[in-house]
N, C-alpha and C positions, 0 to 999 in steps of 0.2 A: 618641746620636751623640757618638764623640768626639774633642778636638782638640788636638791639638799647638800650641805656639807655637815660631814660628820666631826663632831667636833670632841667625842670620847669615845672609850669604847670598853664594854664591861666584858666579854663574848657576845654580842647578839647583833648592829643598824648602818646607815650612811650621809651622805655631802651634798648638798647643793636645792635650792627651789626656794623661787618666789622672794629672792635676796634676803634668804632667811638660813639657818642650818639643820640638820638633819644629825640623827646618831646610830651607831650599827656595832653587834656584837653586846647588845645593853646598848643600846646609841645614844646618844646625844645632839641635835640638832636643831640650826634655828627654826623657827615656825615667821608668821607672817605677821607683820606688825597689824595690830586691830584696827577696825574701819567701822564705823557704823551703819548700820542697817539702813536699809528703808525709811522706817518710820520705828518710832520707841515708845512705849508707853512710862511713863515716868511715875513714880513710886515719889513720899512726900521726903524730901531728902531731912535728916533730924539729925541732932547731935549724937555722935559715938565716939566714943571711947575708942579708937584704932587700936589700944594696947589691948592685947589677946587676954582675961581675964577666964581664967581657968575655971573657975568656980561659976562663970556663966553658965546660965540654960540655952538651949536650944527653944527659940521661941517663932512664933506665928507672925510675931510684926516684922514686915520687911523694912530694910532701910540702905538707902544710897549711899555707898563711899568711893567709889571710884575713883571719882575727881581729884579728893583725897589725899588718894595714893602720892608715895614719892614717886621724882619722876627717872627715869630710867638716864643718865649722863653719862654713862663708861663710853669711851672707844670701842669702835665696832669695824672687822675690815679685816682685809688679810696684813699679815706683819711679816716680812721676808725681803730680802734684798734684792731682787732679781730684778735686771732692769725691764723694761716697760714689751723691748721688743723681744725678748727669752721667747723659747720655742717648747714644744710640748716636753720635749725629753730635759730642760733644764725643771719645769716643773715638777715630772716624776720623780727627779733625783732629788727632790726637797724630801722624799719619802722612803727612795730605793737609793744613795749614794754609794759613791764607791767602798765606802770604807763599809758598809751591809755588805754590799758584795762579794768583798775580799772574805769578809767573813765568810759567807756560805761558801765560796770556794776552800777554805781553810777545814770547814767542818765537813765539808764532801770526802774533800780526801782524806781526812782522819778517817773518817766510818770506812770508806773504801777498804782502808789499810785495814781496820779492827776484823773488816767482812770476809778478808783475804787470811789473815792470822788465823779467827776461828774455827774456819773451813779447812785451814792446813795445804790449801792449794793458791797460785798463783795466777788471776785470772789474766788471762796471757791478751784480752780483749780492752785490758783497762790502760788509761795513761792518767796522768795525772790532771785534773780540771785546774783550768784555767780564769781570770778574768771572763776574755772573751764568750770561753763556754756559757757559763753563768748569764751572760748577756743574750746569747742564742736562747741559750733555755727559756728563760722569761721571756723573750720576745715568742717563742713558740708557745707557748702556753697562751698567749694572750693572741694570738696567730690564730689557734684551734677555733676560738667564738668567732671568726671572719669567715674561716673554709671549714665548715664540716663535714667528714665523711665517718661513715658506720664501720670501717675499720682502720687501725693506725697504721697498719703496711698498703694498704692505699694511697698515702701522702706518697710516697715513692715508687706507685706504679710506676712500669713503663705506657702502661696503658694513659694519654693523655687525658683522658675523661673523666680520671680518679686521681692524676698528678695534682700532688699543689705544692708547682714553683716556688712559690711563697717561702715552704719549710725547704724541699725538695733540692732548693738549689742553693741554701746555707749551708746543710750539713747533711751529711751520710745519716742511714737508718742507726745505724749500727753505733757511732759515737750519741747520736741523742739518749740510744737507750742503755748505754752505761751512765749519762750523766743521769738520769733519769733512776736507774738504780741505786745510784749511792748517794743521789742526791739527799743533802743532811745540814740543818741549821745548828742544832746544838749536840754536845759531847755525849753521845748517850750512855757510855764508862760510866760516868759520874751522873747516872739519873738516879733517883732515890728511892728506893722500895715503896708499896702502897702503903704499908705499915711501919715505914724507915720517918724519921722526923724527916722534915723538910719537903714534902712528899709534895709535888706539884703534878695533874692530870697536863698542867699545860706545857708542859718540861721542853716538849719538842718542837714547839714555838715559841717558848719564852723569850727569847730576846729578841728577837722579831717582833714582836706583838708589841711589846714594852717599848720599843724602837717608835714603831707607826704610833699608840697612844700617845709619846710624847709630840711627838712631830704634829697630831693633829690638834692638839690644842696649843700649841705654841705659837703656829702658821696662819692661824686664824682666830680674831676675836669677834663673840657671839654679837647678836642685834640682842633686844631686850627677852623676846618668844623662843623658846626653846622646848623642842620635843623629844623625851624621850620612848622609844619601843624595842621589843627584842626583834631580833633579825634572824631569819633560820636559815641556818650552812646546810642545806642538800647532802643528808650522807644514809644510806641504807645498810654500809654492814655494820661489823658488831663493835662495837666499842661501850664502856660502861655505862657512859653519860648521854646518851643517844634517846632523845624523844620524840614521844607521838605526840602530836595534836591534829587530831580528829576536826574536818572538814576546812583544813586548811590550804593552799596553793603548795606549799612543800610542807609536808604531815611529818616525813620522817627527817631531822637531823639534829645540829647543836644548838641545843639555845645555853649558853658557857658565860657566866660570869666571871671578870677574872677578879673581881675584888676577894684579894683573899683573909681569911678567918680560920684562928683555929678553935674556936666555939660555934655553936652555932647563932645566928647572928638575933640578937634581942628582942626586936622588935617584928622580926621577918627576914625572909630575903628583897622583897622589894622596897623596904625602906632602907636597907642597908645599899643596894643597887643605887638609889638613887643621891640619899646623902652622899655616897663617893662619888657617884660622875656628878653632882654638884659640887665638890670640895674647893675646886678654884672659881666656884662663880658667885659663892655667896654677900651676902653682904654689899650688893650691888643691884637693889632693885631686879632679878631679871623676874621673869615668868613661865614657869615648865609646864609641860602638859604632858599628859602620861595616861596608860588606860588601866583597865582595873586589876590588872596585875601587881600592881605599886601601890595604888590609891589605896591611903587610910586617913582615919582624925588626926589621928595619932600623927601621922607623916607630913599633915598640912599645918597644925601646929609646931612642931618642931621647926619647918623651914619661915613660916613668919617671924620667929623668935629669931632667922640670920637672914633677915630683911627679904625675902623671897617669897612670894605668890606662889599658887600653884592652880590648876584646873585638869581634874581629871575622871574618867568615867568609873564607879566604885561598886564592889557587889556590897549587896544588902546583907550580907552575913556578916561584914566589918563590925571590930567593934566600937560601940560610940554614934552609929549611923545613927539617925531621929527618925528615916522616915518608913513605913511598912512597906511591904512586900508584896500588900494584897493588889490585885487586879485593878485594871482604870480603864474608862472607854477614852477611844482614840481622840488624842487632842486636850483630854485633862492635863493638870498639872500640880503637884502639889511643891510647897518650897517653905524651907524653914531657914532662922538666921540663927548665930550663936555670935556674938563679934561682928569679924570679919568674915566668918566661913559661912557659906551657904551649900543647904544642901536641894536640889533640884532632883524630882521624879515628871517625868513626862510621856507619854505613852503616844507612841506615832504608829507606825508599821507594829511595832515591839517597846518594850518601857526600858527608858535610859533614865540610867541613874549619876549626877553629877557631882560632886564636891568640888567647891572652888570657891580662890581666896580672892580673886581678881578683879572680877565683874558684877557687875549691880544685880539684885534681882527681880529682872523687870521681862517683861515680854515685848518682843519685839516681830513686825511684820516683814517676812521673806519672801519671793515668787519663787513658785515651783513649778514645774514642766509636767503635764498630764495630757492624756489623749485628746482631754477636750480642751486641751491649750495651756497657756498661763493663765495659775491663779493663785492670789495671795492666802499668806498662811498664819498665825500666830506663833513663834515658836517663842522660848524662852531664850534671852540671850548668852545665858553660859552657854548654852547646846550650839547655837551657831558659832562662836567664838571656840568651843574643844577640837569641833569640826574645822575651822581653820586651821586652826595651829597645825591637827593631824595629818592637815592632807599631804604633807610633804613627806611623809614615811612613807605611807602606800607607794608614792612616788619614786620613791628610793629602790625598793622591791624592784618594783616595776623595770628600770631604771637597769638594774644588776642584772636583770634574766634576759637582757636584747645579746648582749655579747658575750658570753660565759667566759671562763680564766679556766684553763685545764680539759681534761678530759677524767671521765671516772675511772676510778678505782679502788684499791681494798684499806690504805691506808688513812686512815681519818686524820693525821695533821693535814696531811697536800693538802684535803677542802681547803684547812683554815690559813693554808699558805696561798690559795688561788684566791682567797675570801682577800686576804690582807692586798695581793695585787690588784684585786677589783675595787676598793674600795681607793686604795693610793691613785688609780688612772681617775677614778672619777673625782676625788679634792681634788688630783690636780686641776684637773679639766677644768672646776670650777673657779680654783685661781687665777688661774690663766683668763677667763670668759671676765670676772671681775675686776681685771688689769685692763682687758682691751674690751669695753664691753660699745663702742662704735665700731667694730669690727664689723665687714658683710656676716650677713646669718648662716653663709655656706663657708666661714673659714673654719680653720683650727681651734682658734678661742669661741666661738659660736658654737658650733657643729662636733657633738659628740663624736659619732664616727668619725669625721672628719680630724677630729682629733688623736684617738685612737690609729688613725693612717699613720699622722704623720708622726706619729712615738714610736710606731714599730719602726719604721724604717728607719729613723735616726737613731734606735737601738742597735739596730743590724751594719748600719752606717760605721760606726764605731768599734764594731767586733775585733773586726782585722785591716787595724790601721793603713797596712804595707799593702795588699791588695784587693782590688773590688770584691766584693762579698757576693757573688751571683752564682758562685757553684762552688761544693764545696772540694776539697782536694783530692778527697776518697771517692767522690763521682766525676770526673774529668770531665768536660766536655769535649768533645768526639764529632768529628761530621764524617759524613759518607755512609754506604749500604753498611759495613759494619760497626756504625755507632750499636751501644748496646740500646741507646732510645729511637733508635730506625725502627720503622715500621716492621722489618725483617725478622728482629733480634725482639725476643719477648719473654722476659722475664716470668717464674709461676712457680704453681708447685706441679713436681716430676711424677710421674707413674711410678705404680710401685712400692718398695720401700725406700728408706734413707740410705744414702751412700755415699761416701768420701766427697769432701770435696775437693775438686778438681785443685782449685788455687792454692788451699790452704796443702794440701800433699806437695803442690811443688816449691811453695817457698818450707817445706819442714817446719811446718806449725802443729805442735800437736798438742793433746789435753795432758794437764800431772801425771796423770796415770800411764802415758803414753801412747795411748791411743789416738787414733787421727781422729779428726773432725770431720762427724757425720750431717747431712740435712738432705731435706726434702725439696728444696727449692733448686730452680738451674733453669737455663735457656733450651725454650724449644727449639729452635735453629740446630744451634749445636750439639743437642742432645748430652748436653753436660749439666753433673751434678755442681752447683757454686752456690754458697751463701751470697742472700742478697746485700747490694752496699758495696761494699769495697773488693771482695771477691769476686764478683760478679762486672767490676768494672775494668777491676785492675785486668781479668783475663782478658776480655774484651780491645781493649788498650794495646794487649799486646799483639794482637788478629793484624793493628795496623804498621806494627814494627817489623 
């Protein structure tokens, strides 16, 4: 399996493949240094002019400059202190440290408090979150993509077929889903109206987001290939910015840049996308690859002018393109130069249309897989070299959707909050794999999963310094015929309507209003009405005193 590292991020990509990097949210990521083909057909190489001469035509004669090119010298590698033998969760915390943490714990309970004031009532279920919490919570979130079950009060069956230990024996139902509800990164008080200056969509991850952007270009310097794509956060309800793209693997969610403007941006949105998550790379020889969402003349010139190449696939509506639109039988090619830019049409399956500052244009021989076997093919070599570089996003996708971060629901930051912890486990991952990369292929730095093992548990490790973390305090562990997890004793919903429950009447828990505490849930055994979690254990508990 392999990974890209995300090395920017606009809203849209991800990290790790082919010891190149990848980018997500608008990504930015390496791609795979060039190789040569097969065989090349070579074009009569002639003097040019490398300086981009504006007043040029777009002309029929091809000419070679590759060679040319400056050559690519920056430092390339990860940058970070950690020594050699660190373990999965020293790398997460390059991305998730304590002092994030503290923060979200700081901005839980503010919201908590504000949710409590508005309401004018005092949720008698809340304490205050914790460190530790914080620490559960992320580890459960990233928990969910290992054990899935089609409902969340399954995790805490009694029923062992739908338990998972895993959550089940950290923490009570009941404390997850208060942190869970007030869970909160930034002050929402001080959000700013749609129509108020300052006005940010991304308000409720801002510093979060801002946090992981830096962290991921600091932690890691690019190779010279780098690709950018957008990346789509999975969200179906309603939010403003929320789109469709028709015949794709996730059609409905974010595609969010966060470079922000308050005009709209001059040349486009995707030349503006991409000069910013270029801003620290320019002027260093690299090479970006991008698809036709970004691609223009306009945007290939501009990045020659700060020493940067580009290769990207471009619709024929652009303005400036040289070449028609009209139809080609399969395997034509047409290709014009202007400078350094080439523009490439090729008609395979469907006609790809290429702009690139990089690569020669010449044609070159590939093998391809067909029913009646291998057999060689002529392609142009931008088009094999775009498809390089690319393949490491597909990958990233791919990559994201084995182990999901969260479970759904109606609020559309959580995505981009489950999005930021997906993408931190996997730089890490890659950090770690790049440090120890003679590792066996089934350890920790090797083996994704394997790695994701061993972060949660040294997440959950650290919770609760003072005692082993195997069950939490609100579900006791119990042995004998009246444990509440005995075969005996079994937990559900009651016949009936709702009624009192049992525990909460005898410790004198009641709502604002002063009414008791109604539900539906209780032990068939005992034919007693108990909220699940801590009412349901603590009565139990007492069966043995």
């Amino acid at each position: 399996m392999a990974f890209e590292f995300l090395q920017s991020l606009q809203i849209e990509h991800n990290l790790d493949g082919n010891d190149e990097s990848d980018i997500e949210l608008g990504e930015m990521s390496e791609g795979e240094e060039d190789s040569t083909p097969n065989s090349a057909t070579p074009l009569p190489s002639l003097d040019l002019d490398l300086d981009l001469d504006q007043d040029e035509e777009w002309t029929d004669e091809l000419v070679d400059f590759a060679d040319r090119l400056e050559p690519f010298t920056e430092f390339s590698g990860p940058v970070h202190d950690l020594p050699v033998d660190s373990g999965p969760l020293d790398y997460f915390k390059l991305f998730f440290p304590d002092s994030v943490l503290n923060m979200i714990v700081e901005e839980t309970n503010r919201y908590a408090e504000q949710q409590q004031e508005a309401k004018g009532a005092e949720d008698v279920y809340w304490k205050p979150a914790t460190l530790p919490d914080i620490r559960k919570y992320i580890y459960t979130l990233i928990t969910f993509g290992h054990h899935q079950v089609p409902e969340l009060s399954l995790i805490w069956s009694s029923d062992p077929y739908w338990r998972v230990p895993a959550i089940a024996d950290i923490w009570g139902r009941q404390r997850y889903q208060k942190i869970h509800q007030y869970f909160h990164l930034s002050d929402s008080s001080h959000q700013p109206g749609r129509n108020d200056e300052g006005y940010d969509p991304m308000y409720k991850v801002r510093p979060l987001l801002d946090h992981i952007r830096n962290v991921c270009s600091s932690v890691y310097k690019p190779k010279q290939n780098l690709s950018v794509d957008e990346a789509m956060v999975a969200f179906t309800g309603r939010v403003s910015f929320k789109q469709y793209i028709k015949n794709k693997p996730t059609p409905w969610g974010f595609k969010v840049y966060t470079g922000k403007t308050a005009t709209q941006p001059e040349h486009g949105l995707g030349h503006q996308v991409i000069t910013s998550m270029m801003a620290n790379h320019l002027e260093k020889n690299h090479a970006v690859h991008f698809d036709n969402f970004f691609t223009s003349v306009k945007l290939a010139e501009d990045l020659l002018k700060e020493k940067t190449t580009c290769c990207g696939t471009i619709r024929t509506n652009r303005k400036g393109w040289p070449l028609p639109s009209s139809k080609q039988k399969p395997g034509e090619v047409r290709m014009r130069q202007k400078g350094r830019m080439v523009a490439v049409q090729w008609t395979d399956k469907r006609q790809v249309n290429i702009l690139l500052t990089n690569a020669d244009p010449k044609m070159v021989t590939v093998e391809r897989r067909t029913k009646a076997g291998e057999v060689q093919v002529q392609v142009p070599k931008p088009v094999v070299q775009y498809n390089k570089a690319m393949f490491g996003v597909d990958l990233n996708d791919q990559n994201r959707s084995y182990y999901p971060v969260g479970r759904s629901g109606t609020k559309w930051w959580r995505y981009l909050f489950n999005y930021l912890v997906q993408i931190s486990i996997i730089n890490a991952f890659i950090l770690m794999k790049r440090a120890r990369p003679d590792d066996s292929r089934t350890s920790a730095s090797q083996n994704h999963l394997v790695f994701r093992t061993h972060l949660v548990k040294a997440l959950v490790a650290v919770t609760e310094p003072d005692q082993p973390a195997r069950r939490s305090p609100d579900v006791p562990s119990l042995q004998g015929s009246s444990s509440p997890y005995s075969p005996s004793h079994s937990l559900g919903k009651m016949p009936g309507r709702k009624r009192r429950c049992f525990q909460c009447a005898q410790d004198g828990v009641k709502m604002a209003s002063g009414r008791t505490h109604e539900t539906t849930s209780g032990c068939h055994l005992c034919n007693v009405h108990l909220h699940a979690g801590e009412c349901y254990a603590k009565f139990h508990a007492s069966l043995k005193n």
